[in-house]
N, C-alpha and C positions, 0 to 999 in steps of 0.2 A: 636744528632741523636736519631730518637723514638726507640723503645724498639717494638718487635717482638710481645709482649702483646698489646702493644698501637695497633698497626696497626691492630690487629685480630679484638680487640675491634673496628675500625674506622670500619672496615668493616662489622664486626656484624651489628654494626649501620646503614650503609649504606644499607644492605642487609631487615633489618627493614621497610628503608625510603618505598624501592621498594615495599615488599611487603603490607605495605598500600597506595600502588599509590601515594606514594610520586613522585612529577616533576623535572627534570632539577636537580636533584642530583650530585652534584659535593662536590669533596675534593680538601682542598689547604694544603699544606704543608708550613706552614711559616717558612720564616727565620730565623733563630737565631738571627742576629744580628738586624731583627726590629721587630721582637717580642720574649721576654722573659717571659710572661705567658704563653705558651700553642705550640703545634707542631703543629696541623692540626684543621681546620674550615673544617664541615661538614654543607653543605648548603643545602637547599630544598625546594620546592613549594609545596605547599597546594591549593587545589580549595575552600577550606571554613575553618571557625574556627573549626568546629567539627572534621574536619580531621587534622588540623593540632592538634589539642588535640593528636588522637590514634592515629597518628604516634609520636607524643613525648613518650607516655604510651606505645606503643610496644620497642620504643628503650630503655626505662628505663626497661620494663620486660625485655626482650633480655638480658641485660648483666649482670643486678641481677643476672640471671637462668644462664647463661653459665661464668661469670666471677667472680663472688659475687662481684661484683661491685656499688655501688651506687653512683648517680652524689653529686659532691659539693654542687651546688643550681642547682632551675629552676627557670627561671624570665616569665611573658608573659601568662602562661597557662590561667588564669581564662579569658584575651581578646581572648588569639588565633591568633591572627595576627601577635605574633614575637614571638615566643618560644624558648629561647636559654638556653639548658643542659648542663652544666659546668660540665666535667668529668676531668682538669686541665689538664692533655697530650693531650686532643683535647676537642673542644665544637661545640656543634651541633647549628645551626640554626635553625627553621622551619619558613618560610615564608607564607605568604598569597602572591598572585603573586604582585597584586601591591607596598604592603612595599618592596618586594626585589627591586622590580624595583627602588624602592624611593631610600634605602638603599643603593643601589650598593654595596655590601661588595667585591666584585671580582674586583670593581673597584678600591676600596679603598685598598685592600693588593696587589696594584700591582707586587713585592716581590715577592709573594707567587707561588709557581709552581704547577701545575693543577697536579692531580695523576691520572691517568687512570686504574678504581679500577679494572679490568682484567687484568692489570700488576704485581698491586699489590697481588691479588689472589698467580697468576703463582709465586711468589717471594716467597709469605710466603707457599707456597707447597715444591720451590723446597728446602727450608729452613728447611721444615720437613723432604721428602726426605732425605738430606745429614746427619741430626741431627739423624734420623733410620738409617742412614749406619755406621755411627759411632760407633752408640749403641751396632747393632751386631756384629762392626768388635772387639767391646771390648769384649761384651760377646764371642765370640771366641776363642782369644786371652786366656781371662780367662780359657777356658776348654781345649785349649791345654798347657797348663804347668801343670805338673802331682802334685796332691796332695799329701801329706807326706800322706803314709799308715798307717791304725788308728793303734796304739801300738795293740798289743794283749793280752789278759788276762793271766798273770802271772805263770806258772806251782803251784808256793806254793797258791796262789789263787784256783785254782783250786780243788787242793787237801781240801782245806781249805771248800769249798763249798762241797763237798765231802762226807764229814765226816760228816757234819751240818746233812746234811739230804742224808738218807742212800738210796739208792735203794728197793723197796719192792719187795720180790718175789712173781712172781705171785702163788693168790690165787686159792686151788687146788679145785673144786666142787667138791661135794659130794650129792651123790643121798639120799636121804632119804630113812630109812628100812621099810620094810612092813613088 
């Protein structure tokens, strides 16, 4: 099962593809039992190499900046036409249309179950939500059980402090004689 981080990060990424017009953005969640490298393939179309570039280069800033994360390898970049980001809990694809077409990787992880990433969203929200109700039902908790009252300072202390340094009476003015 991915981890709560993994999925933020899929979606960062995914959030990424969108906003440099990445196409046909789709997530698979692989199987465990027929893949053991990796949870989730983030797939995506490109209408040319140059974009398929900045959108590799926004998903690598993206989760630098919000996750400090950095991918395993990149393979693909200096063609363009197959960009694939190895971040090992999931890897990104970035397709030019016809290698995906060639490629079929959707065909090929038949296995894999399609995630509908406005599901996923609503999940890891309501995941925060509950994970904030908790928080405060603890902090709560905490401030109603009464704290041991702080000791108080000693009578012989006191006096002891006291003595150190005396009280001064106030100083009486005096007018000056003419």
């Amino acid at each position: 099962m991915a981890s709560t981080e993994t999925r933020k990060m899929v979606l960062a990424a995914a959030a990424a593809c969108e906003d440099k017009k990445g196409e046909n953005t789709r997530v698979l969640e692989l199987d465990p039992a027929d893949s053991g490298f990796t949870d989730f393939f983030l797939i995506t179309s490109a209408a040319n190499d140059r974009q398929a570039v900045a959108i590799g280069d926004e998903i690598e800033l993206r989760l630098k900046r919000e996750f400090g994360t950095y991918p395993n390898s990149v393979e693909g970049r200096k063609q363009g036409e197959w960009i694939l980001i190895d971040y090992v809990d999931f890897v990104v694809h970035i397709f030019l249309d016809e290698k995906r077409a060639f490629y079929d990787l959707e065909r090929l992880w038949k296995s894999a179950q399609a995630v509908d990433l406005e599901a996923l969203k609503a999940a890891l929200t309501e995941k925060v939500v509950a994970s904030r109700k908790k928080s405060v039902a603890k902090k709560s908790a905490a401030k109603a059980t009464p704290k041991k009252a702080a000791k108080s300072v000693p009578a012989k202390a006191k006096k002891a402090a006291a003595k150190k340094s005396p009280a001064k009476a106030p100083s009486k003015k005096t007018t000056p004689k003419k």
